[in-house]
N, C-alpha and C positions, 0 to 999 in steps of 0.2 A: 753304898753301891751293892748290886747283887752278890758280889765278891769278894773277899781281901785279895788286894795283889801282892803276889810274891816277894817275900823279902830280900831278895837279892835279882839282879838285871839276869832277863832270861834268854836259854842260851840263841832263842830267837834275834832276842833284842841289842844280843851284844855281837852280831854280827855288821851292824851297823857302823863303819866307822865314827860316824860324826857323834855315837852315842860317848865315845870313847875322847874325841875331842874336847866335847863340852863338859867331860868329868874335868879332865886336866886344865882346861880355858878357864873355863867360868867358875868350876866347881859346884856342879850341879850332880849329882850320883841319882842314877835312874834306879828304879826301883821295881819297874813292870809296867807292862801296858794296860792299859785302864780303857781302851776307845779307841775307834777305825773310825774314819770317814772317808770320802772321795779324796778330799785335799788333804788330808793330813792325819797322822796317828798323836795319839796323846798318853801320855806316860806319865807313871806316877812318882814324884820326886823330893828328895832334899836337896835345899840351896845347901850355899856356904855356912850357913847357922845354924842347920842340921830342922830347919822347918818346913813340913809335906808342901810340897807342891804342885801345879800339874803343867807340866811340859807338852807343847802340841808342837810337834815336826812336819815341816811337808812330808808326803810321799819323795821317796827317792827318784823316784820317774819323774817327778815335775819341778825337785828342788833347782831345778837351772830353768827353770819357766819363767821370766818376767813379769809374766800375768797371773799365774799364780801368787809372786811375792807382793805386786802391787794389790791384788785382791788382800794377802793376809796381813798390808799395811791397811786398807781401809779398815778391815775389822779391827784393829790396834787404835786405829786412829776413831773410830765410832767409839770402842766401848772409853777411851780417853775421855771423850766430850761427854760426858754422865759419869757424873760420882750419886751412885746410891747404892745404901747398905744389901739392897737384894741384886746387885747387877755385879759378878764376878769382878776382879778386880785385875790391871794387867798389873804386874810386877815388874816384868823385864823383855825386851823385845832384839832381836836382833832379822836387820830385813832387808840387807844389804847385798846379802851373799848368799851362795848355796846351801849356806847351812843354815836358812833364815829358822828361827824361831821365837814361840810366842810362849812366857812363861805369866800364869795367873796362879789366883790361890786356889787351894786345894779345897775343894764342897764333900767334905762328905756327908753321904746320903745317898737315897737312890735317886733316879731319874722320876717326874711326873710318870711318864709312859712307866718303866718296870713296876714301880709303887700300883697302877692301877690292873699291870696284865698280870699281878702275884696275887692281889688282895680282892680286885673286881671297884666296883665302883666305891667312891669314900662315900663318909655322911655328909649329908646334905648341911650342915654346919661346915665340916672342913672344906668342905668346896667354896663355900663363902669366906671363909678364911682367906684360902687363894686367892681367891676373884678379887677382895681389898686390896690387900699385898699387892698384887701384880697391876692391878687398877692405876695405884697410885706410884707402883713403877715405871707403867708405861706412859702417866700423863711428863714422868719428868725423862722421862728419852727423849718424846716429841719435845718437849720442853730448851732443849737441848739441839734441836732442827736435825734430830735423826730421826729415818723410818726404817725399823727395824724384820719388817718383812716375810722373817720365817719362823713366825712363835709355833710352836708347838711342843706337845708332850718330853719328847725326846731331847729339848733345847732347855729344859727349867727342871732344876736340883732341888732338893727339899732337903736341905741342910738338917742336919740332926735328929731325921725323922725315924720313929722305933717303929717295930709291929704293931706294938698299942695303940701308937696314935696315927697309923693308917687303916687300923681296924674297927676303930668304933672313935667316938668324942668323949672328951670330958672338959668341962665347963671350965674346971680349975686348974684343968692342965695347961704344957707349955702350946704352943700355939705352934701349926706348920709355919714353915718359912722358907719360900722358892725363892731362888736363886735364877736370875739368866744368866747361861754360863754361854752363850755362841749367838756374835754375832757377823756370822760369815758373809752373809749378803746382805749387811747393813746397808742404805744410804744415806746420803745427807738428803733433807728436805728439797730444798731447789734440784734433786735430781730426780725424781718422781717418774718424771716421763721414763717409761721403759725404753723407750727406743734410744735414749739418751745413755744408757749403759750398756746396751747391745745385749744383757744376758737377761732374762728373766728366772728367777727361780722362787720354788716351794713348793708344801708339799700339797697333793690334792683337796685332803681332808679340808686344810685348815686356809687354802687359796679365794678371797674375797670374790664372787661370780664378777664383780664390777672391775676388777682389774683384769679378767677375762674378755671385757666387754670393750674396755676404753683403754688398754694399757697403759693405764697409769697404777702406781701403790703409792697412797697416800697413807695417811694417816688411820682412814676409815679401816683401810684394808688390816693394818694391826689391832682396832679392836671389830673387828668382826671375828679373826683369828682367834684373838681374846676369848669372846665367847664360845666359838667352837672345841674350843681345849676345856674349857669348865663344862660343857655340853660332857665331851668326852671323862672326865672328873669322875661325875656327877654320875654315869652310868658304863664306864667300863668298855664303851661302844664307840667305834668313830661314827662319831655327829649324822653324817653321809653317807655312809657303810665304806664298804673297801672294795678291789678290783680296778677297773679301767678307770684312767682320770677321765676318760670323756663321761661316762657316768657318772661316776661322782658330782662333776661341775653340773651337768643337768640336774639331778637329784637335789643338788645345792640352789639352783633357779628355780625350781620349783616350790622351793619350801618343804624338799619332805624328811622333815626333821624327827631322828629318831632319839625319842627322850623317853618312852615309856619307863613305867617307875618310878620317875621324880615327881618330888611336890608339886601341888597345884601352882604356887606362885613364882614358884623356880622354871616349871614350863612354861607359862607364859613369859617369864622375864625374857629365855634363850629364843623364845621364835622372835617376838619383840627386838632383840639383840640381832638376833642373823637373822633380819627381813633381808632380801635378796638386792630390794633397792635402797642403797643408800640415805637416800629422802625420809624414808619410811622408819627409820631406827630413830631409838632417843640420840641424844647428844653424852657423850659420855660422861660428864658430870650428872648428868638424867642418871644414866645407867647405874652409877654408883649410888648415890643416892637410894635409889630405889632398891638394889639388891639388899643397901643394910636395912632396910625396912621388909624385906620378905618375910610369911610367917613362914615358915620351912614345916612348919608340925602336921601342915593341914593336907589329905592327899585325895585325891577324886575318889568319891565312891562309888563302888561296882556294883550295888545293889543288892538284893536279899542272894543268898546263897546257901545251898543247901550241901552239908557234909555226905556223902554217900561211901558206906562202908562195904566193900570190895569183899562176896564170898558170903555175908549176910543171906538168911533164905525170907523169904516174906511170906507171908499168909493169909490168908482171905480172913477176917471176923467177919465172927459172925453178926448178923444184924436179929435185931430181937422182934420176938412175931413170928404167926406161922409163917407166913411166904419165907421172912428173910429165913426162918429156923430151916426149913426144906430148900432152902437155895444154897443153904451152909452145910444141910445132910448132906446134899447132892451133889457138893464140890468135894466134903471130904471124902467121900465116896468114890467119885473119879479121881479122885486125887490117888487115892488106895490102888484101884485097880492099876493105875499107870506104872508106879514107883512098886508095886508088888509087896508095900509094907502097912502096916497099920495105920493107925489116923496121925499127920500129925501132931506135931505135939504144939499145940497151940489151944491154949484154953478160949474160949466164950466171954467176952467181955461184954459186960450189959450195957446195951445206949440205953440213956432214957429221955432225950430228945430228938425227935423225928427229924428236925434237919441235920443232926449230926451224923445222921446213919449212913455208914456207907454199905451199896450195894454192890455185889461183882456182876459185871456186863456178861452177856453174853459173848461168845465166841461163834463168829457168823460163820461158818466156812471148818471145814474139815482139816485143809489145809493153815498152816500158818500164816500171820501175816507178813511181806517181804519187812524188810528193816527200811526205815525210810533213809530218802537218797537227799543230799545235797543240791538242790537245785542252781542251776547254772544264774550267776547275776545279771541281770537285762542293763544293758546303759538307760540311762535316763537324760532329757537334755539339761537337768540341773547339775547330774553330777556323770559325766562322761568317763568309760573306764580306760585307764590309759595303758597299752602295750607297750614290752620291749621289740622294738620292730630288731630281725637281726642285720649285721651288716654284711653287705653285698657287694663290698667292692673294698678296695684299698680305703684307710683312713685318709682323710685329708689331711695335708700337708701345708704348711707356712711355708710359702715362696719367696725367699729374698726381691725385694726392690732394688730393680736396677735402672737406674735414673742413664735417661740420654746424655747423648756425648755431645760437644761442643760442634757442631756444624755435620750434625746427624743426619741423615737425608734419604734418600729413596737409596739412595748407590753405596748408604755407607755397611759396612759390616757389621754383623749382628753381634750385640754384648756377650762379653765372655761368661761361660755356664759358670756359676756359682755351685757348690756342694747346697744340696737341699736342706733345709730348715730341717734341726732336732723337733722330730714329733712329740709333740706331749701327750699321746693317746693310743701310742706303742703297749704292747700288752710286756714285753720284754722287762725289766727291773732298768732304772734308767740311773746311774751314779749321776752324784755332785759333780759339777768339772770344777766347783770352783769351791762349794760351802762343804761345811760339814755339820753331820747330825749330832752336836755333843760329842757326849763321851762314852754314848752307845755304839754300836756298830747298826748303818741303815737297814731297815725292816722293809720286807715288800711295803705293805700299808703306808712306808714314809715314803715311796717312789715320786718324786718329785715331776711337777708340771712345767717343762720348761717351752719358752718358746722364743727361737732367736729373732734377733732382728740387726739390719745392718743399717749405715748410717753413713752419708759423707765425711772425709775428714780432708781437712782443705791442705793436710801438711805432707798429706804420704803421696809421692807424687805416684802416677798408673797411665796406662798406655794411651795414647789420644788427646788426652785435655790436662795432661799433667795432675790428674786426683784419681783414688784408687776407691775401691771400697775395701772399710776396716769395719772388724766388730767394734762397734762404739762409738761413742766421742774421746779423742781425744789432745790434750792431755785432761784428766778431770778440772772440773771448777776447783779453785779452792776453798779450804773452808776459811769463813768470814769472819772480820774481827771488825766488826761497825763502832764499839766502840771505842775501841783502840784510833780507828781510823777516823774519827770524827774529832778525838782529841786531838790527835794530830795536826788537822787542819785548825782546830781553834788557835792551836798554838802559832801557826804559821800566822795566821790572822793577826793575832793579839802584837806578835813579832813587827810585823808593818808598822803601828802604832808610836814603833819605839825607832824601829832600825830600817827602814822600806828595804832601803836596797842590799839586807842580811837576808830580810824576807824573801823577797827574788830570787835569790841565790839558792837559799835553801827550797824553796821551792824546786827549781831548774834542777839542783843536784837528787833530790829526793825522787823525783818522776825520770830524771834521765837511772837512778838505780834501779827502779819498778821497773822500767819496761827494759832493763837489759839482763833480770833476774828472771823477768817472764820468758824472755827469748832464751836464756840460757835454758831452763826448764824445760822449754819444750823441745829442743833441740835433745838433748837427753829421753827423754821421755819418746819421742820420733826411733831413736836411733837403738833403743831397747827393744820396742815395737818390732822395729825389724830382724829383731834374733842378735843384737851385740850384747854381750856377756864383760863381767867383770868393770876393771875402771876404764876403758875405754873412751868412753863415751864422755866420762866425768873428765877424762886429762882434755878430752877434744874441745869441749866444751868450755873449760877454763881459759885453753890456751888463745880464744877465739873471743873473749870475754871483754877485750881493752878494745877490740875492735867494733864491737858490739855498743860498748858503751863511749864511745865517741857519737855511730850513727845516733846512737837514742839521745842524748845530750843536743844533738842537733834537731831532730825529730820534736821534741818536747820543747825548744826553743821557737821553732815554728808554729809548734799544735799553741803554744800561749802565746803568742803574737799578741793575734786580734783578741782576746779577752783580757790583752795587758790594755789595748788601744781603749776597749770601750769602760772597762774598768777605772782608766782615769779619767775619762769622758765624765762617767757617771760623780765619780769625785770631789769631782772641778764642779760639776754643777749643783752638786750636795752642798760643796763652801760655799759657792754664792748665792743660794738658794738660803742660806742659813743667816749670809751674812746680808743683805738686802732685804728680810722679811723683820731681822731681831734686831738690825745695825749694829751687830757684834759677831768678831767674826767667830769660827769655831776654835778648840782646838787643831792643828796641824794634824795630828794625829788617826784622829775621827776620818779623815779624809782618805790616809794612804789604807787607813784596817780595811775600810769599805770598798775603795779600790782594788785590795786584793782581797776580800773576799766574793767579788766578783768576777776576778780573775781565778782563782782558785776553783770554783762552782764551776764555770763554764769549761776548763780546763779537764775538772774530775769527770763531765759526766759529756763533753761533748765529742764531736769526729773524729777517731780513732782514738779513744779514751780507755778503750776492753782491755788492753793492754797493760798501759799502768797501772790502770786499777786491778789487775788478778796480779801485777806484779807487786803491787803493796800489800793487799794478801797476804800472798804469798812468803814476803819478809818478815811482816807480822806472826805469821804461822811459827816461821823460823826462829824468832825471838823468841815468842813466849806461843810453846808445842801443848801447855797445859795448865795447868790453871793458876799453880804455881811463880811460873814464869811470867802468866797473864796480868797475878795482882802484883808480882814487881814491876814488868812491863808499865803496867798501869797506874801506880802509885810514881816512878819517874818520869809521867807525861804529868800526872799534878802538880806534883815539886816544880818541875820547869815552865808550867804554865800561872803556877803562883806566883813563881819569880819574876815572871816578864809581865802580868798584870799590876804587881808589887812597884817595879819600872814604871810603866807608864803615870799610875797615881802619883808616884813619887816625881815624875820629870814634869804632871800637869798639862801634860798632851803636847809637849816639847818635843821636835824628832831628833834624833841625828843621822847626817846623810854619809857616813861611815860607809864606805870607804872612798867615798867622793865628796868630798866637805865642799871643795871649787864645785861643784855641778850645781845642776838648775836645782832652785829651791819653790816653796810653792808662793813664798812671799814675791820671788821674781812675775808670776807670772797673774796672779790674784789681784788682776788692776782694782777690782771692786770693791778691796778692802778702805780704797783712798789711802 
């Protein structure tokens, strides 16, 4: 860090009650602030073990903000899904309360950004240091179906970095190693679309032109980023220069990338890298590749160059022969009479070949000659000079979309004024509402490009047509466990095989919890939105829960009807299709797995299915929150799917129709068997 911080909590920081909580709660003793952001301050700490840590707090003005805590659970919840040695690690998280906080480990080292605005640009070897590092950190975030957003200088640590090895390279030395310590406006993959989250952020420098264009941040948009910070590495400069974002982002569309100084194959790698259109850049495995093959040695040459020493007197030689001898008398003669001293002191050097000789010109004119002038550059139509036109009116502004009301008409009343979109192009310093820059405090140069956007939300009810507008979607998606959920259903499958109508059951029971877990959630989630504080919301919500999961037990009983109807259809004509072609019939077995694996499909994915399925998710989530719990999760849908596979071989595709042994069997109805 630029700093040590204080060894004891300063008398700032201990006015904070909750500093004072979390000593006696948790046993965390604060030790100095290390970092500001928009959302949140970061402190530097020992746990209960007495090992450094860093402690990031909301602001106190937002710690009862819902949307703050739900943002600093996304970033909890992003950097969870990625375990890699250079991505900060959470420790411990508390995000429930007003005193949410987010404990990771402690990087020491400076920031990218202070390491280059102390020292100036690194060597062109340590930059490619980074660019691997960080290369093959970011293929496994995407890896991972996050998109991380907001790389930049200020956001990546260089653990255990000295002056030595920010000042020069050694070959045999330890190697840099950045660190991402913040990911405040993470998202998950499938939420891309910006308008999907209602906020967009980043900073100017390092914001992909193409998410300007299309709002969407994909992936592309983190390694363009990518390159724009080894841009900035590499020469001490933002990539774009600095000032107004709207300049910037043009400067950025245009290509006018400022790399002077760097190696020839390192410039060409970064224009190559931040081509403006997407299409046009390698693919990132390209990109990598390529950078470790760069020669880094080799730099443009500027051609012959002559040293000129400042204060030096020059003098005419003389040339040999009478003219040149009396064109040499006759300067140093005037030379004399000018300066009012004797000849200089410059000896006679003999040419003795005629092309070598130089002669001194005359001087046409009594008067001097003017010093020459800079001539003004003419456009040409090959290469047009381009002007900063200046601005002449208010910037433009992003207008909220406000979609018609429900029997809208010539006589109906005009939609309610919305507050105007945050300008991204305010010359003003524009805070985080929602991210933070590290464990620096934000720099003009990091003023962030934000731009809102509003979005239907089918839950909030609003004047007219019972829907309002909110920033966002919500409640978010959740995040996905495909293969948790797919085991899941093998098991239910394999289960038929042995027990149909256990199968059934747990089917019915399993989707009537999905969708009363999803309803419960979002009901929560609605009711925070709306400014409710504390457990409110959670007792409401619980107590409303048996009611809830009656209707969905009925709901799910109906949604699988008809996939139950055609699933035996398909069955029944599997066995007699099997037993009529082979004249043997199948096992019984065969029949119900395939029945309900048809029933189960149609079920998972058909009319009004969204539900279940973010509500199994969503259980999944809660089961197994990490990876941890993932591979026990995971490892007890083997065990039970081994057992019941284990079953079926063993019974020889025998069923039992448990808990209804009298009911219809399939021998009853299987005339075809004879």
């Amino acid at each position: 860090m630029a700093g040590m911080p204080p060894s004891r909590t300063p008398r700032r920081a201990a006015r904070d009650p909750r500093l004072t909580a979390l000593a006696e709660e948790s046993g965390y003793e604060i030790l100095g602030q290390i970092g500001t952001g928009g959302m949140g301050i970061v402190y530097r700490a020992h746990d209960a073990d007495g090992n450094d840590v860093a402690l990031k707090l909301l602001r106190h003005e937002i710690s009862d903000d819902v949307r703050a805590r739900e943002r600093l659970a996304r970033e909890v919840t992003a950097q969870k899904r990625v375990r890699n040695d250079n991505i900060v690690r959470v420790l411990d998280a508390e995000l429930d309360s007003s005193e949410a906080f987010v404990v990771t480990e402690f990087i020491p080292g400076p920031t990218l950004e202070d390491a280059v605005r102390t020292h100036g640009g690194l060597h062109p070897e340590a930059v490619r240091e980074i660019a691997l590092v960080m290369g093959e950190t970011l293929r496994a975030i995407h890896g991972a179906g996050v998109i991380h957003r907001d790389l930049k200088p200020s956001n990546v640590m260089l653990r255990g970095a000295t002056e030595a090895d920010l000042t020069g390279f050694d070959p045999d030395g330890d190697r840099l190693d950045p660190v991402i310590i913040d990911f405040g406006i993470a998202i998950a993959a499938e939420e891309s679309r910006l308008t999907s989250t209602g906020l967009v952020m980043g900073t100017a420098a390092y914001l992909d032109p193409e998410v300007i264009r299309t709002d969407h941040s994909g992936e592309a948009g983190d390694w363009w980023a990518w390159a724009a910070l080894l841009a900035f590495a590499a020469t001490g400069r933002e990539p774009y220069g600095s000032g107004r974002a709207d300049l910037v982002f043009l400067r950025a569309e245009r290509g006018e990338l400022d790399i002077d100084g760097v190696p020839t194959e390192l410039g060409q790698w970064l224009r190559s890298a931040l081509q403006s259109d997407p299409a046009q850049r390698p693919d990132p495995v390209q990109q990598l590749e390529q950078l470790a093959a760069l020669d880094l040695t080799r730099y443009d040459d500027p051609g012959d160059t002559e040293l000129l020493q400042a204060g030096t007197r020059t003098s005419v030689l003389p040339v040999a022969g009478a003219a040149g001898s009396a064109a040499t008398d006759g300067s140093r003669e005037s030379s004399a009479q000018r300066t009012g001293d004797e000849e200089p002191a410059t000896s006679a050097v003999p040419v003795e070949d005629d092309a070598e000789r130089t002669t001194a010109l005359p001087v046409t004119g009594a008067a001097p000659e003017p010093p020459t002038e800079a001539l003004p550059r003419i456009a040409t139509p090959s290469e047009p000079v381009t002007e900063a036109l200046p601005v002449t009116g208010a910037p433009t502004m992003a207008l909220p979309v406000v979609p018609p009301s429900h029997g809208a008409g010539p006589s109906a009343a005009p939609p309610a004024q919305h507050p105007p979109a945050q300008n991204p192009y305010a010359q003003a310093p524009v805070q985080y509402p929602y991210g933070d820059g590290g464990y620096g405090a934000p720099r003009p140069q990091d003023q962030p490009a934000m731009i809102a956007h509003q979005q239907w939300d089918p839950h909030h009810p609003g004047p007219g047509d019972g829907r309002s507008m909110v920033p966002g979607a919500w409640p978010e998606p959740p995040p996905r466990r495909p293969l948790l959920v797919w085991l899941g259903h093998l098991l239910i499958v394999s289960l038929a095989a042995v027990a149909p109508y256990m199968s059934l059951a747990l089917l019915l029971m399993l989707g009537a919890m999905a969708r009363t877990w999803e309803r419960t959630h979002r009901s929560v989630s609605t009711r925070r939105m709306r400014g409710s504080t504390g457990a409110g919301p959670s007792w409401r919500a619980g107590l409303a829960s048996p009611f809830r999961a009656v209707v969905a037990l009925l709901e799910i009983a109906l949604q699988a009807l008809l996939p139950l109807v055609l699933g035996a259809l398909v069955g029944i004509a599997f066995d007699a299709g099997w037993t009529l072609l082979r004249g043997l019939a199948p096992p019984d077995g065969a029949a119900f797995a395939l029945a309900m694996a048809i029933t189960l499909l149609i079920t998972w994915v058909g009319l009004g299915s969204a539900t279940t399925r973010n509500g199994a998710h969503r259980m999944l989530d809660a089961a197994a929150p990490d990876r941890l719990w993932g591979s026990v999760v995971l490892g007890l849908l083997l065990l039970l799917l081994g057992a019941v596979l284990t079953t079926v071989l063993a019974r020889e595709g025998m069923v039992d129709y448990f808990p209804f042994p009298r009911g219809p069997r399939l021998d009853d109805i299987a005339v075809w068997r004879g």
